[in-house]
C-alpha positions as CSV (number, residue, x, y, z in Angstrom):
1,X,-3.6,2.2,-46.6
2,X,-6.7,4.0,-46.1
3,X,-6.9,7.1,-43.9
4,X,-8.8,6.3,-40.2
5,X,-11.5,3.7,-40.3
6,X,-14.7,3.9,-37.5
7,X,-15.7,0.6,-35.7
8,X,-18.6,0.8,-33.6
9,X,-17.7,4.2,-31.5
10,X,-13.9,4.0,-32.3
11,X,-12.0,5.5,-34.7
12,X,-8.1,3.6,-35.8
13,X,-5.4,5.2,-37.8
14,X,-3.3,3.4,-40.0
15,X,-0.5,1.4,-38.2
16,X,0.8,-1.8,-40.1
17,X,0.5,-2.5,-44.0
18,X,-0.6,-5.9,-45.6
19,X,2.6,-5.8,-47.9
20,X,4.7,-4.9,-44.7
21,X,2.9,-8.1,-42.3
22,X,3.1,-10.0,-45.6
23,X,7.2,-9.8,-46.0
24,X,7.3,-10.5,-41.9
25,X,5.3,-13.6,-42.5
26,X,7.4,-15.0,-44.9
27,X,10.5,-14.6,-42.9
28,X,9.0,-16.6,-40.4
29,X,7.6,-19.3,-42.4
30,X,11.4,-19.6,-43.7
31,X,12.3,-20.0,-40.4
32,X,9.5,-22.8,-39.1
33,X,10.0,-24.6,-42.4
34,X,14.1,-24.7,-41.5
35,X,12.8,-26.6,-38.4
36,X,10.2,-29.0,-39.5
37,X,11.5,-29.9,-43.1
38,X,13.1,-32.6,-42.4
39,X,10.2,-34.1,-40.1
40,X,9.5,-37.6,-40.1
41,X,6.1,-37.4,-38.2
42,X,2.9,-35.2,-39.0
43,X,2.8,-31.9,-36.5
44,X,-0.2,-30.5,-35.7
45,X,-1.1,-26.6,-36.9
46,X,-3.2,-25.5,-34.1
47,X,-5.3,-22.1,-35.0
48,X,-6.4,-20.2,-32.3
49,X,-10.0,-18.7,-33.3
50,X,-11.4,-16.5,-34.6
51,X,-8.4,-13.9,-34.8
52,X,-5.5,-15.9,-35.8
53,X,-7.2,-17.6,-39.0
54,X,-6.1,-15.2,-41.5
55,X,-3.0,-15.5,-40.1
56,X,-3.0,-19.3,-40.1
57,X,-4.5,-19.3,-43.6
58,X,-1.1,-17.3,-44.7
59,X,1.7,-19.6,-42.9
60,X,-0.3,-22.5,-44.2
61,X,0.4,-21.2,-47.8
62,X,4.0,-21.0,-47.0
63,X,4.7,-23.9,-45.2
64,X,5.9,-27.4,-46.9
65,X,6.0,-30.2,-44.8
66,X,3.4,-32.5,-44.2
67,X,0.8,-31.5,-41.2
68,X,-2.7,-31.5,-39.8
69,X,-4.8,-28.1,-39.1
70,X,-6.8,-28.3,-36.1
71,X,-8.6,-25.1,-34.4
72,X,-9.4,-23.7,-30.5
73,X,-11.2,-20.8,-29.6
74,X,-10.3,-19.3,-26.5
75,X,-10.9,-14.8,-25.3
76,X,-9.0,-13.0,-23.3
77,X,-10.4,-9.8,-24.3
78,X,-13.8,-7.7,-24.0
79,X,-14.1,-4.8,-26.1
80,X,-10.7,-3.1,-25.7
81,X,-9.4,-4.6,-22.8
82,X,-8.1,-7.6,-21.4
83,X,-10.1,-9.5,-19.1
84,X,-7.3,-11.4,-17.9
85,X,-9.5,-14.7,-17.3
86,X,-9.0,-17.4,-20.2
87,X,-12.6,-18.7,-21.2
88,X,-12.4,-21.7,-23.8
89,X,-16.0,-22.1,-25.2
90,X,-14.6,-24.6,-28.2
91,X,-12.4,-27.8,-27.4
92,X,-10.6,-29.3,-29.6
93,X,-11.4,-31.1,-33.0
94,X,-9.0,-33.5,-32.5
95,X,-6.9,-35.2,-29.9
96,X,-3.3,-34.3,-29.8
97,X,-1.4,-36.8,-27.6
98,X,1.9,-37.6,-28.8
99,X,2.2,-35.5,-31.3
100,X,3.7,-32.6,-31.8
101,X,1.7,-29.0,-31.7
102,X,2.3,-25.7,-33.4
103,X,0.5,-22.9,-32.0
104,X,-0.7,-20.5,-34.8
105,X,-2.1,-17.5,-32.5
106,X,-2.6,-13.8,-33.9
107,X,-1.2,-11.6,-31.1
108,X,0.6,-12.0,-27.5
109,X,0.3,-9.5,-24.7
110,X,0.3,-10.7,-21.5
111,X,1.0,-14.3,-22.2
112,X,-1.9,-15.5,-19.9
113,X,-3.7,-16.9,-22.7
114,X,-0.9,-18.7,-24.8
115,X,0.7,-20.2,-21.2
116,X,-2.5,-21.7,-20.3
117,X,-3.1,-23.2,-23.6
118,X,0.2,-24.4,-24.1
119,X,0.1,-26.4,-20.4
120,X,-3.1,-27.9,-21.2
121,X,-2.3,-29.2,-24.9
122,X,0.9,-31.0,-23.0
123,X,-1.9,-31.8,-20.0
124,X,-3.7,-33.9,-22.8
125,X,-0.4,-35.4,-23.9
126,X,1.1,-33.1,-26.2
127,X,4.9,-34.5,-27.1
128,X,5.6,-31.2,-27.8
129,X,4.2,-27.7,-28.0
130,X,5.6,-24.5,-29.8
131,X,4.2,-21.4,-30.0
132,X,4.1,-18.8,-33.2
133,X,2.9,-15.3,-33.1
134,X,2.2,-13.0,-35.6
135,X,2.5,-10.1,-33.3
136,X,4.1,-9.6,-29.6
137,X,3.9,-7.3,-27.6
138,X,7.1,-7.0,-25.2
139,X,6.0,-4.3,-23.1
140,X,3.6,-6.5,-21.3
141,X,4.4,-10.0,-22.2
142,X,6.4,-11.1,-18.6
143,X,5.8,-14.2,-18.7
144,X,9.0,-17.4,-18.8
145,X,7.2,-19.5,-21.7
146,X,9.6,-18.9,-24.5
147,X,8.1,-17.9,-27.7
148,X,9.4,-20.2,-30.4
149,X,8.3,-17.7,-33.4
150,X,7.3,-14.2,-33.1
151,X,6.4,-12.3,-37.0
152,X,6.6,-8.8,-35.5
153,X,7.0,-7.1,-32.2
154,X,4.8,-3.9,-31.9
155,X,4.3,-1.6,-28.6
156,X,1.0,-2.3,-26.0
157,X,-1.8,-0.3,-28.0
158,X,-5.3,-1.3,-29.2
159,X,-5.2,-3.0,-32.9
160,X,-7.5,-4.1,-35.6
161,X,-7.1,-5.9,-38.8
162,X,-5.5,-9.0,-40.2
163,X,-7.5,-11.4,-38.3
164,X,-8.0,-8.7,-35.2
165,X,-11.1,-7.4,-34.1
166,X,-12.6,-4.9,-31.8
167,X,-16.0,-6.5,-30.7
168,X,-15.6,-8.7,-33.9
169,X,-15.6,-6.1,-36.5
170,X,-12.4,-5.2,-38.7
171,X,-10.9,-9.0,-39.1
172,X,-11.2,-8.5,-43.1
173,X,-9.0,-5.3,-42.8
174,X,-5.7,-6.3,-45.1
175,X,-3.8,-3.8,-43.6
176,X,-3.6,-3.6,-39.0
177,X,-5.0,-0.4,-37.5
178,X,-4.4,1.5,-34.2
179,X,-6.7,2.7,-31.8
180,X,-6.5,6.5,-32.6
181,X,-7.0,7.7,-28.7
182,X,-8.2,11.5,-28.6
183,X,-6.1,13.7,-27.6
184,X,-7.0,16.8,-25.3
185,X,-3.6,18.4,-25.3
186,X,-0.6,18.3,-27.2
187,X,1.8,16.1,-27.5
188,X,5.3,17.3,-26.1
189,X,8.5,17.0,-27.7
190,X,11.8,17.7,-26.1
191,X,15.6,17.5,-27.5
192,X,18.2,17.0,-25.1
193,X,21.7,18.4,-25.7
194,X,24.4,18.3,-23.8
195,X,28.5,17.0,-24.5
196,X,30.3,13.6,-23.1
197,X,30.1,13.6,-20.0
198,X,27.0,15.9,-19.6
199,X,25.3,13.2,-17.6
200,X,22.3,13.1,-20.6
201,X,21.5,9.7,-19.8
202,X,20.9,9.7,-16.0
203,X,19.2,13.0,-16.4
204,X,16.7,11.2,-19.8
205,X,16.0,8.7,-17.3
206,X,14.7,11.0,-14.9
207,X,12.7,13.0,-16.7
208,X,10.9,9.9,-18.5
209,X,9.9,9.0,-15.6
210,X,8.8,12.3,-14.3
211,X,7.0,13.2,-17.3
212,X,5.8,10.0,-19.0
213,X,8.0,10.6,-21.8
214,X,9.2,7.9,-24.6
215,X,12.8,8.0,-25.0
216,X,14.2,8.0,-28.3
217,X,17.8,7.6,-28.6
218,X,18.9,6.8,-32.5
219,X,21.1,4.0,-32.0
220,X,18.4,2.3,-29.7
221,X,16.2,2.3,-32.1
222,X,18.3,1.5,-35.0
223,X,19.2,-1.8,-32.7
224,X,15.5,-2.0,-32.2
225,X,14.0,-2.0,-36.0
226,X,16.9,-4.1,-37.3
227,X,15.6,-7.0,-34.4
228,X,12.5,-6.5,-35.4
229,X,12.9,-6.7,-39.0
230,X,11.3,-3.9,-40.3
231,X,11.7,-2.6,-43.5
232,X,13.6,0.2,-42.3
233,X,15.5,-1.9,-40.3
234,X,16.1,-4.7,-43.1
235,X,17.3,-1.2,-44.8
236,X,19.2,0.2,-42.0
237,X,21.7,-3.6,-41.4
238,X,21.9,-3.7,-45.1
239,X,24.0,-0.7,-45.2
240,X,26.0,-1.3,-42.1
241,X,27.1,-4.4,-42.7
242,X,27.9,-3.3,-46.2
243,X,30.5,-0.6,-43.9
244,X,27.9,2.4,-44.9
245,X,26.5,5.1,-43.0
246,X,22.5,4.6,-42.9
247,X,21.1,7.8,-44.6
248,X,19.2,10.5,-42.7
249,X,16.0,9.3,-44.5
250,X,16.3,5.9,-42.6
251,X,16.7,7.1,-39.6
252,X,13.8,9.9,-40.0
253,X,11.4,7.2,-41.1
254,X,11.8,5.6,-38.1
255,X,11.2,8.2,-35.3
256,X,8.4,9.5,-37.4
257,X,7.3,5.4,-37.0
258,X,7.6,5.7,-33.0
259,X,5.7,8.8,-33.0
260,X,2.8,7.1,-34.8
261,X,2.9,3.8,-32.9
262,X,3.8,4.9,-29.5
263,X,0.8,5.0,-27.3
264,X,0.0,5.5,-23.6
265,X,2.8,8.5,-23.3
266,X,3.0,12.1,-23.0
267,X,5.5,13.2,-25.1
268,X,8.7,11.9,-26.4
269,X,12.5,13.2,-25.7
270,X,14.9,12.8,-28.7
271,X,18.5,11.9,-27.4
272,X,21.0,11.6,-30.0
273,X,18.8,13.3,-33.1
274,X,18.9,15.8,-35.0
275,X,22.6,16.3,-35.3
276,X,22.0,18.7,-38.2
277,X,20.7,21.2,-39.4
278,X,18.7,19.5,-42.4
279,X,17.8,17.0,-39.6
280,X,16.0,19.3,-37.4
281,X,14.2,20.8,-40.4
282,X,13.2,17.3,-41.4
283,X,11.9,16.6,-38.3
284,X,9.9,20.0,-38.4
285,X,8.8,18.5,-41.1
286,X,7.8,15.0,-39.8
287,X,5.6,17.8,-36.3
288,X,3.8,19.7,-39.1
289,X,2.1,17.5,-40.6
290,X,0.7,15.5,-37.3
291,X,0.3,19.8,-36.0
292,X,2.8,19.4,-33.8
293,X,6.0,21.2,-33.0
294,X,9.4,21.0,-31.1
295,X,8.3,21.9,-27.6
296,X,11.6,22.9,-26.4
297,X,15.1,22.2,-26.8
298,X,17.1,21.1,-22.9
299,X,20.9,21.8,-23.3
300,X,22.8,20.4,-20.8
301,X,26.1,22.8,-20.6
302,X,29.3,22.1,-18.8
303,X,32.8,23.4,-19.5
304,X,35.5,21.8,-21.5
305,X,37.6,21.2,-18.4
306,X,34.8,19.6,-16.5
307,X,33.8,17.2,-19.7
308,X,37.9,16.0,-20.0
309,X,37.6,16.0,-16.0
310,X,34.6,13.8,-15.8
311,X,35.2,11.4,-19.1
312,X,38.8,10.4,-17.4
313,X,37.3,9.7,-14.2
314,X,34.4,7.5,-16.1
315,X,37.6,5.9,-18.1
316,X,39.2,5.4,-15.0
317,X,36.3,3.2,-13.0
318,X,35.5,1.3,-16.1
319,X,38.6,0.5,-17.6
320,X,38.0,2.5,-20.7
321,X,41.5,3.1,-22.5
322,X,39.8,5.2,-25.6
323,X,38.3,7.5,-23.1
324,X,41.8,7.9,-21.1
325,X,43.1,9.7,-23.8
326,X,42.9,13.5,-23.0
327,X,43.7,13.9,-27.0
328,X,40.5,11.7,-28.1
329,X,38.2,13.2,-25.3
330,X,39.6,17.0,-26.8
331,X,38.5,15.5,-30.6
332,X,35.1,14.6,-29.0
333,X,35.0,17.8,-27.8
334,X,35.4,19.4,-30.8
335,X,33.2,16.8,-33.0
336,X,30.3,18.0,-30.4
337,X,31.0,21.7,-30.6
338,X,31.1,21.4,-34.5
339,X,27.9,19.4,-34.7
340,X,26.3,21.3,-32.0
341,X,26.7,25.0,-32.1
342,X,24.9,25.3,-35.8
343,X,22.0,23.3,-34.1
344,X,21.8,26.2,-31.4
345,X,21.3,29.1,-33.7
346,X,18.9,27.3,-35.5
347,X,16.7,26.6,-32.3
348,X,17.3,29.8,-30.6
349,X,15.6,31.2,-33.6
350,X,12.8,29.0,-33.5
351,X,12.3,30.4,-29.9
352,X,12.9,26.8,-28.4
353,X,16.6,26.9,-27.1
354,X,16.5,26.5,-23.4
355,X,20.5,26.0,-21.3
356,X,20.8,24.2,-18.4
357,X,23.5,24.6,-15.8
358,X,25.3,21.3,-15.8
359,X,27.7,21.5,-12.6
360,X,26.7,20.3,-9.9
361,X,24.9,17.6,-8.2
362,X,22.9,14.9,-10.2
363,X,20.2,16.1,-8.2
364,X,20.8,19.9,-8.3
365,X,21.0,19.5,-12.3
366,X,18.0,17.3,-12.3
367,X,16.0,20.6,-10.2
368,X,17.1,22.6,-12.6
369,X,15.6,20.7,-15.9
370,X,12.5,20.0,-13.9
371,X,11.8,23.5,-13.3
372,X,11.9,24.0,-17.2
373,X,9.7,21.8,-18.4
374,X,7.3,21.9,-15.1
375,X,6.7,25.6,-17.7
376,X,5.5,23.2,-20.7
């Protein structure tokens, strides 16, 4: 993919590649042919102009059952923001009633569009009406209507490319691009430490909320590109269901992904990575070359009494027998100090290693981690 492009007075960084929407577009094309295969009447492929025709174009290539290609045009957008008003300057070319629709539209957000469309195809006497995406975005999409195909599922920011536009220009980009917003500070980027027990996630929660943060928690995320079906993630349930651990390269490809893709935030806190030491200098790595760095590292400390103290109590409300185990919570323990304490040189050298008090009130802790990073 090319470096950032200009359109009009905007400039978009690189954000999804034609070879990457092309392997997404044949997984669902696999998927609507598994449905309509076996057919015995003629659906309709309905394209929604102008953006979803390269898009159409591609299923239509991949798709091999007999149907008939009819277009709309319908805007929800202005420049780079959603009107929220669904205009429909073009009708339909042909009449739909009784038959059965497809919906080929380029990207979801809010949903307001799709709905409306969808109720007034079965208004006109649609028999049936599904609806396939090449892109969603979840974030916003709150609507009921159930999506029947979705390619990929991206976060809420500004795209170009593949059919997209931003005040028509960019459709004939292969690859998708992202708006590349300005920055006037730096981002932020915070590792959270702490052993079972510690109380990381209440405390994550609070200070994403405080700090417009994006939480990045490893296993999250792994759950998150498999779903998806990344090529990471494709990568990452390959491995795991053939009983293997998913390599640090995996994993680091994705969080550097999230820090590209992620828009509308602050900074991002890392829960769960690095664990080592060549993690950490990967992800050093990954900062340097955006000109970024670790901001500071928040270690939540408590001592080993309280952590066995607290985990049985937590095993005792929900039922938990492997956490009831003094024996297993000691080997956890132990496991975290191992992993850990290597990870603490290595940051107090860097100048970011910052402790936290741990006992105490949720509330007394969460003071405490505030008044740290209120100094970033």
């Amino acid at each position: 993919m090319d470096n950032k492009i200009k359109l009009h007075d905007k400039f978009f960084k690189p954000f999804i590649s034609y070879a990457e929407m092309e392997e997404a577009i044949d997984r669902l094309a696999d998927r609507v042919n598994a449905d309509f295969r076996d057919s015995d009447d003629v659906p309709i492929f309905l394209c929604v102009l102008n953006g979803a025709i390269m898009f159409t174009a591609a299923m239509m290539k991949r798709l091999n059952f007999k149907a008939e290609l009819v277009s709309i045009k319908l805007s929800s957008y202005q420049g780079t923001a959603s009107t929220g008003t669904v205009l429909i300057p073009i009708g339909l070319t042909a009449p739909v009633e009784g038959r059965r629709v497809i919906i080929f539209e380029d990207i979801v957000d809010t949903g307001n569009t799709i709905v409306a469309l969808k109720e007034m195809l079965l208004s006109k006497g649609a028999r049936e009406v599904r609806i396939c995406t090449m892109l969603l975005k979840p974030d916003v999409y709150k609507k009921d209507e159930r999506l029947d195909y979705v390619g990929k599922e991206i976060p809420n920011a500004f795209i170009v490319g593949y059919g997209l536009d931003y005040d028509e220009l960019g459709r004939n980009l292969p690859d998708i691009y992202v708006l590349d917003e300005p920055k006037d500070k730096h981002m932020k980027y915070y590792i959270l430490f702490g052993p079972p027990g510690a109380g990381k996630g209440t405390q994550a929660t609070a200070m994403v909320e405080k700090y417009n943060l994006h939480h990045i928690s490893t296993g999250a995320l792994l759950r998150k590109e498999i779903a998806a079906g990344t090529e990471l993630g494709l990568k990452a349930k390959s491995l795991i269901e053939a009983g293997s651990l998913v390599p640090d390269e995996v994993v680091e490809g994705m969080i550097e992904s999230e820090f590209k893709t992620v828009t509308g935030v602050d900074g991002f806190l890392l829960d769960g990575f690095p664990r080592t030491i060549a993690q950490a200098e990967a992800l050093d790595a990954i900062l340097e070359r955006n000109g970024e760095k670790v901001t500071s590292i928040v270690s939540i400390m408590i001592p080993d009494g309280m952590i066995i103290e607290r985990i049985s109590k937590r095993a005792a409300i929900e039922g938990r027998a492997d956490d009831a185990d003094v024996s297993v919570i000691k080997n956890r323990i132990d496991t975290y100090h191992n992993q850990t304490e290597p990870l603490i040189d290595y940051y107090k050298k860097a100048g970011t290693y910052n402790e936290i008090d741990g006992v105490g009130t949720i509330e007394e802790v969460r003071d405490r981690i505030f008044g740290l990073v209120d100094k970033f």
